[in-house]
C-alpha positions in Angstrom: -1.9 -28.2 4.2 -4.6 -28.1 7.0 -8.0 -26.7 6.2 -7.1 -23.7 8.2 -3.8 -21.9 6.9 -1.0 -21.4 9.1 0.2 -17.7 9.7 3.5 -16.2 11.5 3.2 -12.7 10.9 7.2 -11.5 11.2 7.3 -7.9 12.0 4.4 -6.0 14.6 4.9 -2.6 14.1 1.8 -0.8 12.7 1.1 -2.3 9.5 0.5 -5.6 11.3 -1.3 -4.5 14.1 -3.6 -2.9 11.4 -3.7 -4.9 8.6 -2.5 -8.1 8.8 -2.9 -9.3 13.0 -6.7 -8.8 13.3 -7.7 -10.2 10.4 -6.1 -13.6 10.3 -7.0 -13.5 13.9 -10.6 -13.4 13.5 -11.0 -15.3 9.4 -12.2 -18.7 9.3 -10.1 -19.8 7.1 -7.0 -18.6 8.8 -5.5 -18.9 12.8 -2.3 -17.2 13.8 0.8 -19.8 15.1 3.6 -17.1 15.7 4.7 -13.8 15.6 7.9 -12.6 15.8 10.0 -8.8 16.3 13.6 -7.9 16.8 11.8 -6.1 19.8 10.8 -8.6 22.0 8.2 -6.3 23.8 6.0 -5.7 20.5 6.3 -9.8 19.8 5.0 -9.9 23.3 2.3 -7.7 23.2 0.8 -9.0 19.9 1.1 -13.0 21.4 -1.2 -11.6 24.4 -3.7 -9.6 22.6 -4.4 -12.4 20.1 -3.8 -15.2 22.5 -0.8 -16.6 19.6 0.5 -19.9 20.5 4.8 -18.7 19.9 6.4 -15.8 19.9 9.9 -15.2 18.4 12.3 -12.1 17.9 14.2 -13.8 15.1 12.5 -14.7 11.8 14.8 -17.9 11.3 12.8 -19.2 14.5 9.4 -18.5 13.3 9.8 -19.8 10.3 10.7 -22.9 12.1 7.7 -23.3 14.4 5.9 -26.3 13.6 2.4 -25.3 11.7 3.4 -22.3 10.0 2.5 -22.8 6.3 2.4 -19.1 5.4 4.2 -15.7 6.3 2.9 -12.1 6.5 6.3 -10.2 6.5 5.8 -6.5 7.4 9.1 -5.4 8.2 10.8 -2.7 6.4 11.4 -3.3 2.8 15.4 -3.2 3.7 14.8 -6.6 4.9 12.0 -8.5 2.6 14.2 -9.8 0.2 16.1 -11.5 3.4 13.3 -13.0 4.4 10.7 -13.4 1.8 13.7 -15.7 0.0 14.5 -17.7 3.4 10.5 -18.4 3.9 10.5 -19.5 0.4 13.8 -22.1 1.5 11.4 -23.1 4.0 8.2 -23.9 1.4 6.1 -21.0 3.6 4.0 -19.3 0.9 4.7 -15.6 1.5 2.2 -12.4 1.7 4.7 -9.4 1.3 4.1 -5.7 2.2 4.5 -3.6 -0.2 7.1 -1.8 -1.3 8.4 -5.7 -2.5 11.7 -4.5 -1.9 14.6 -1.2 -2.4 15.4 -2.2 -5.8 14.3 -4.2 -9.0 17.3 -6.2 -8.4 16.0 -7.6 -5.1 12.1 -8.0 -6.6 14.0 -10.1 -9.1 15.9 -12.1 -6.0 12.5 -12.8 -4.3 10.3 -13.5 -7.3 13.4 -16.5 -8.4 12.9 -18.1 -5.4 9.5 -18.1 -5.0 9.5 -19.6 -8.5 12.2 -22.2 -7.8 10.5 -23.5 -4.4 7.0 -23.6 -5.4 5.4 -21.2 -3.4 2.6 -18.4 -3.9 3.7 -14.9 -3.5 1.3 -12.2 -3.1 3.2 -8.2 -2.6 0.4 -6.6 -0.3 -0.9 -3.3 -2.6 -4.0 -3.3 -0.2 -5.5 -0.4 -2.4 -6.7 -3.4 -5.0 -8.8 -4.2 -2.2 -10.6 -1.1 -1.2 -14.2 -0.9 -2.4 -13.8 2.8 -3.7 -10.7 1.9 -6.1 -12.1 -1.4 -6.9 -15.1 0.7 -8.5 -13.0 3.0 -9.8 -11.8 0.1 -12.3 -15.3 -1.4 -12.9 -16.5 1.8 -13.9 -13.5 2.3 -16.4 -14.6 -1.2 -17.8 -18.2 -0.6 -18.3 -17.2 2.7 -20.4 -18.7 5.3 -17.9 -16.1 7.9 -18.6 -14.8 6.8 -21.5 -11.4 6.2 -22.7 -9.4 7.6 -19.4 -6.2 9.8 -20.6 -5.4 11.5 -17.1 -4.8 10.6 -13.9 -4.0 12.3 -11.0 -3.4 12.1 -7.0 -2.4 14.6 -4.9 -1.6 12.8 -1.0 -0.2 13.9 1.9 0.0 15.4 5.3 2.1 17.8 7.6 3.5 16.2 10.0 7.4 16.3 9.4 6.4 20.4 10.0 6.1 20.2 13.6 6.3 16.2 14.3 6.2 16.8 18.2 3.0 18.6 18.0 1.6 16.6 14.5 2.6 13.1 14.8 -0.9 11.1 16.5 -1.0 9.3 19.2 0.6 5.8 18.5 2.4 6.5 15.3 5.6 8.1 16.2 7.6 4.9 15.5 6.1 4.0 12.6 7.1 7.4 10.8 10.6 7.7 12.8 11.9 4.4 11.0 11.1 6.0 7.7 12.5 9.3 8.3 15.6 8.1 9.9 16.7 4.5 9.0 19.8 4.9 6.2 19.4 1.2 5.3 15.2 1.8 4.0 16.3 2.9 0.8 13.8 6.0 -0.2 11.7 8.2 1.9 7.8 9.2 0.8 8.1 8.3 -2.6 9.4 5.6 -2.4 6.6 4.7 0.5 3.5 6.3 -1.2 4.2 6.1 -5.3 3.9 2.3 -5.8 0.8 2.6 -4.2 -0.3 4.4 -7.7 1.9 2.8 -10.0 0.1 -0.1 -9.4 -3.2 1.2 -8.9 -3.4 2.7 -12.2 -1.9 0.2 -14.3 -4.6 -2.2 -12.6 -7.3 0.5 -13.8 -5.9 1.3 -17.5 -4.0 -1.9 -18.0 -1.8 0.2 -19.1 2.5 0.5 -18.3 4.2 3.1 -17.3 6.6 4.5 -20.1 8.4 7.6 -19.1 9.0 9.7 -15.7 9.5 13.4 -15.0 10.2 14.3 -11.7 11.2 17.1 -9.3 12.0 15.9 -5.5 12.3 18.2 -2.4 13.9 17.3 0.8 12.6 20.4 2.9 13.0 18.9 6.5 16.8 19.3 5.7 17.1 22.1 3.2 14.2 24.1 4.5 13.9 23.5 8.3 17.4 22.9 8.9 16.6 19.4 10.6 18.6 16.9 9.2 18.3 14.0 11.3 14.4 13.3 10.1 15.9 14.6 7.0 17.6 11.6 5.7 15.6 11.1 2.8 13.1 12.9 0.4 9.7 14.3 2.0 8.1 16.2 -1.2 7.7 14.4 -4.7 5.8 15.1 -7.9 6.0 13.0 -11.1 4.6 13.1 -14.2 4.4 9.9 -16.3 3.4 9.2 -19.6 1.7 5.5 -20.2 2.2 3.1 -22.7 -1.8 4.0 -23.9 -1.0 7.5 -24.2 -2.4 8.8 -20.5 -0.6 11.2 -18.5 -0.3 10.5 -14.5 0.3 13.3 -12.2 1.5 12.1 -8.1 2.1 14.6 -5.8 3.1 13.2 -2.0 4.5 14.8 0.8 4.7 14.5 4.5 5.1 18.5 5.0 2.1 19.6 3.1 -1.3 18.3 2.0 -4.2 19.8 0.8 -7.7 20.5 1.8 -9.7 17.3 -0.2 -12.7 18.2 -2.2 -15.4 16.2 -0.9 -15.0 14.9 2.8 -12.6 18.1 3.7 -10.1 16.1 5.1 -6.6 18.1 5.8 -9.0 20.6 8.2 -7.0 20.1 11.1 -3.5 20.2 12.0 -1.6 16.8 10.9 -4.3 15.2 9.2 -3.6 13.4 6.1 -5.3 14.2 2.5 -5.7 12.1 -0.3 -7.4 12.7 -3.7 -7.9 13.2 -7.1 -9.4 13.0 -10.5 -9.5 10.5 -13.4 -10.1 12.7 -16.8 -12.0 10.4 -19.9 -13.4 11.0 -23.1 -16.9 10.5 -22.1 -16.8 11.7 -18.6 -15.2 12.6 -15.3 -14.6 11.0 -12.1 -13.2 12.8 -8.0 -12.3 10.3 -5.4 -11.6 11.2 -1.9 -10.2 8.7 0.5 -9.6 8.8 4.0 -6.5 7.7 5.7 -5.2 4.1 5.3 -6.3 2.7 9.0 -9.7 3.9 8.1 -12.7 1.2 7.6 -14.6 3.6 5.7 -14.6 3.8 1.9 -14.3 7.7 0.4 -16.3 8.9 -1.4 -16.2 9.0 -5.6 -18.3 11.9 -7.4 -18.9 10.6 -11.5 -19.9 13.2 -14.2 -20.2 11.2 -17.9 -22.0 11.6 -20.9 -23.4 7.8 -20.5 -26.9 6.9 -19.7 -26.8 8.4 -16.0 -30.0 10.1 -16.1 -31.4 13.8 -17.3 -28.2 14.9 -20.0 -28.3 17.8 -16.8 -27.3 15.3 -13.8 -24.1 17.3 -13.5 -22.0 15.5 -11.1 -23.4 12.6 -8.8 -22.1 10.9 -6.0 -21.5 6.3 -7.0 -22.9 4.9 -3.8 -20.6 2.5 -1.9 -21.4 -0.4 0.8 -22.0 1.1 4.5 -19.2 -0.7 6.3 -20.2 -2.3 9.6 -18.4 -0.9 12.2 -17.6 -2.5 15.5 -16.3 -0.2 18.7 -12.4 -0.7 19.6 -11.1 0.0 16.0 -8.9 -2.1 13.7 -7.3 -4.0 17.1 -10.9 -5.3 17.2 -12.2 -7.8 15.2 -14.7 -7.3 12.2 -14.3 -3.9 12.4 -15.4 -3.8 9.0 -15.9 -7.0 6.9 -15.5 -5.0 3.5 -12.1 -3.2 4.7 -9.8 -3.7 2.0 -6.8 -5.6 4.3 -10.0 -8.5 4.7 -10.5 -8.4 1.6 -7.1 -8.7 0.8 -6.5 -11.7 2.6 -9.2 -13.8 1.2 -8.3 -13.1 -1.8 -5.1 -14.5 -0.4 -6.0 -17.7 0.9 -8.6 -18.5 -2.2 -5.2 -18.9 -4.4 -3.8 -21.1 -1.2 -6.6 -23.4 -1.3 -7.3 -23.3 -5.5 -3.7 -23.2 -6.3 -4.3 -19.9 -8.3 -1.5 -17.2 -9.2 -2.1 -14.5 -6.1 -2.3 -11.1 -7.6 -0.8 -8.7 -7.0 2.3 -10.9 -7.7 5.6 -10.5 -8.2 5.7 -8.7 -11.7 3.6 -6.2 -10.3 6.1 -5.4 -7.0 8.5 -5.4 -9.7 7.0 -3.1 -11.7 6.4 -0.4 -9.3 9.9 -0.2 -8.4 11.3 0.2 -11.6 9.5 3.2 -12.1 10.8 4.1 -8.2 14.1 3.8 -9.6 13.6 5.9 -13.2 11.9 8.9 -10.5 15.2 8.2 -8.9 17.2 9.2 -11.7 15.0 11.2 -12.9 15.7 13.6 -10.0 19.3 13.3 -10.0 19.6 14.0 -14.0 16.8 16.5 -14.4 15.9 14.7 -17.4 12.6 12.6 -18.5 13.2 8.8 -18.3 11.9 5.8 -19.8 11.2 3.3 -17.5 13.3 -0.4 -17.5 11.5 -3.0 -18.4 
């Protein structure tokens, strides 16, 4: 393998353009030989803007370019296991968006082969990599709030209300696939929750045990619009971890809202994310801005640890500026601390050291085993333990 790795990115809808295409573009350590779509147009227009030396529409091809020692593969998940098991045929070590796949069965399928052909495998849960989360966990570590027994998140946005008038500029296919596609497998939960799942189990090392959840499909139930209502637009689960902590996740994509600290959810569409970590010695709000943003939230801490007078109150953990650059994540550098960077030098460090990439495998996995015990959760009405 050549000093700088290799990349095809396969798939350049919008999680490439944003977090995968302009940061192996611009990393040292990195340089872009193809990328490939079913739709040749989107192939095209990602070969001009990053000057890429191929361009395919069928993975089989770029996967057979010379000088491609690593895959990005941000297709829908219906076809990772497809292609995250062919690259891994081919020897290509394999960076995999997240959700790793529909099912446990098909995280099991991709993990095997990755296994049998030797190659690294990281599943992309970008969150590990934001600034704000990855204080989050230090802060657990060091004991500020104590020993953390609930969690909670409460995400979301309007736009399946009114999509014409909702939907930004720019985003219209990304959400239409998801709202419409019968072979994706799960609508907003399955989308949004392994985000969590894996997020808190990184913070509380900690498994999830046992799911409770009620799901609402109101695009078709409530609003009588059934073709973006293929699948579930309204979730909220209550889990109970293997430490004794209770998770509450609440998602949606027709209501959100108003977040604590930075307010976002004020205007029509906008997405909201936030929530609260609760510990025996202390408390702790985060507030995140949507996922294409460089910037890093904002966390507020109130704990019974040396902090300062014992009447602080509540005070805001300060965070890194980020440095911004004009033209937005289709620039480069936008921000050098945005957490898809970060997540991909943390991906080429195991290339070149020959370390175990994490997230890995048994972490896809373990997100979508508790996807599937929501799943029949839902469908039973009953609490259920998650498979191991």
């Amino acid at each position: 393998m050549g000093e700088r790795i290799g990349f095809g990115v396969i798939g350049c809808g919008t999680a490439a353009w944003i977090g995968h295409l302009p940061w192996i573009w611009e990393h040292p350590g990195a340089r872009l030989v193809v990328v490939c779509d079913a739709d040749r147009n989107r192939a095209a227009a990602a070969q001009q803007r990053y000057r890429v030396p191929a361009v395919a529409t069928d993975y089989r091809e770029a996967l057979s370019v010379p000088g491609v020692d690593a895959v990005a593969i941000c297709t829908p998940p219906a076809s990772h296991c497809e292609i995250a098991t062919a690259a891994a045929r081919r020897g290509k070590h394999v960076l995999l968006e997240k959700p790793m796949a529909r099912n446990v069965a098909e995280c099991d399928e991709i993990a095997a082969a990755a296994r049998q052909h030797g190659i690294a495998l990281m599943v992309g849960h970008e969150k590990r990599f934001h600034l704000a989360c990855d204080r989050i966990r230090r802060l657990i570590a060091e004991g500020t709030l104590g020993r953390v027994f609930y969690l909670d998140v409460h995400w979301g946005a309007s736009v399946k209300l009114a999509p014409e008038r909702l939907i930004p500029e720019g985003y219209r296919e990304s959400y239409a696939w998801r709202w419409t596609d019968p072979t994706v497998g799960g609508g907003i939960l399955q989308d949004h929750l392994p985000h969590y799942v894996d997020l808190w189990r990184w913070w509380t090392g900690a498994e999830v045990e046992t799911v409770s959840a009620e799901v609402l499909n109101v695009a078709r139930d409530y609003l009588g619009q059934p073709e973006i209502g293929l699948w579930e637009d309204f979730g909220s689960v209550q889990m109970r971890f293997s430490d004794g902590a209770v998770g509450v996740f609440q998602t949606s994509t027709v209501g959100r809202g108003l977040s604590p600290i930075l307010h976002q959810g004020s205007g029509l569409g906008e997405w909201s994310e936030f929530g609260s970590l609760y510990g025996t010695r202390g408390q702790l709000a985060f507030d995140f801005l949507p996922w294409d943003s460089p910037e890093h939230g904002r966390l507020m801490v109130w704990s019974l640890e040396g902090r300062g007078q014992p009447d602080r109150g509540w005070y805001q953990v300060e965070l890194p500026e980020p440095r911004r650059c004009p033209g937005g994540p289709r620039s480069p550098a936008t921000n050098e601390t945005f957490m898809f960077r970060r997540q991909l030098d943390s991906f080429l460090q195991s290339l070149q050291t020959g370390s175990e990439p994490q997230p890995g495998a048994a972490d896809g996995r373990a997100t979508l085993a508790v996807v599937e015990a929501v799943s029949q959760s839902w469908r039973t009405g009953a609490k259920v333990r998650v498979a191991k």
